[in-house]
C-alpha positions as CSV (number, residue, x, y, z in Angstrom):
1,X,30.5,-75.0,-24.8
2,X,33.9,-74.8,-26.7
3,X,37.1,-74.5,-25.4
4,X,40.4,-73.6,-26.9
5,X,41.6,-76.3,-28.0
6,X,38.8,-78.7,-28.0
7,X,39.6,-78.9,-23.8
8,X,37.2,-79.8,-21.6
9,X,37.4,-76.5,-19.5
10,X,38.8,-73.3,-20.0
11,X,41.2,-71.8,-18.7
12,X,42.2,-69.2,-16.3
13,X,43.2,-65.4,-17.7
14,X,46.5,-65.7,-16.8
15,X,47.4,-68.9,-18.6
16,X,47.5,-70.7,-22.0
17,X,45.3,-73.3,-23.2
18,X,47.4,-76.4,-25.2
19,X,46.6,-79.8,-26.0
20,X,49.8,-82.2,-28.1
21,X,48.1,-85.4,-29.3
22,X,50.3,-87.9,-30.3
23,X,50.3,-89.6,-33.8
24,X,49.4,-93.7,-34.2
25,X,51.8,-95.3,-36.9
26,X,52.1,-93.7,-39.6
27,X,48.3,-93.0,-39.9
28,X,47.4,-90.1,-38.0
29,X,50.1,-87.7,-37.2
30,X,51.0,-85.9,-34.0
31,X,49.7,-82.4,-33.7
32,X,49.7,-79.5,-30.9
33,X,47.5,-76.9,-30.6
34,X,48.4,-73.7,-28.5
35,X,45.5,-71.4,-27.5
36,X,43.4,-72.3,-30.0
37,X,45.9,-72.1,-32.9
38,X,47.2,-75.5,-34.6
39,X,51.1,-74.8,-33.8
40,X,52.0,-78.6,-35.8
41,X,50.2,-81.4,-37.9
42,X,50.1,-83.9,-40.6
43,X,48.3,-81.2,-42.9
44,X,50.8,-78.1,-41.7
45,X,53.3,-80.6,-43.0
46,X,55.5,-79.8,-39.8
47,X,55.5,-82.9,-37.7
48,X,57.8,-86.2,-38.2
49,X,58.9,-89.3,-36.6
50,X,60.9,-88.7,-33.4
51,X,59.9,-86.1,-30.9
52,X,58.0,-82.8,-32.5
53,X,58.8,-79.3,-30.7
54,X,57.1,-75.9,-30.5
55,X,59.1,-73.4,-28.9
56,X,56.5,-70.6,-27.7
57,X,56.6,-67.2,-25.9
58,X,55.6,-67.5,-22.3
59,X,54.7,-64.7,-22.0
60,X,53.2,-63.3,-25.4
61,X,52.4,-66.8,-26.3
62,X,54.1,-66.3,-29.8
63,X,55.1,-69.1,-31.8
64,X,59.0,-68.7,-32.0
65,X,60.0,-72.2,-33.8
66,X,59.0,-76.0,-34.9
67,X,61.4,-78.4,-35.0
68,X,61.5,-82.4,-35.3
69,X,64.2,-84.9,-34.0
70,X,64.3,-88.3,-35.2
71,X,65.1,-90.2,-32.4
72,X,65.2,-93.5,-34.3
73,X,67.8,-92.7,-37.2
74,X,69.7,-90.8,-34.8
């Protein structure tokens, strides 16, 4: 069967499913999914080089904000 998020299992009632995949060179992007909704990727056009952040509800599980820091430029 399928899982949120292409996991292997599901998950309990009480919690969130989420997988973050990181990106390889500059081939295939970095991406996160959060309970079954693709929060960042290469085709969103929302991720960058550097670390890539989704700040979500804990408790609604709402999306608040995406951000990206490019730890290499500075």
């Amino acid at each position: 069967p399928q899982h949120k998020c292409g996991i292997q299992k599901s998950c309990s009632q009480n919690s969130f499913a989420f997988r973050i995949t990181s990106g390889a060179a500059n081939v295939v992007g970095p991406s996160i999914c959060f309970n079954d909704v693709i929060l960042m990727s290469s085709a969103k056009n929302n991720v960058g080089r550097g670390l890539n952040i989704a700040l979500v509800n804990g408790t609604s599980g709402q999306l608040l904000e995406t951000n990206t820091f490019d730890m290499y430029s500075g």
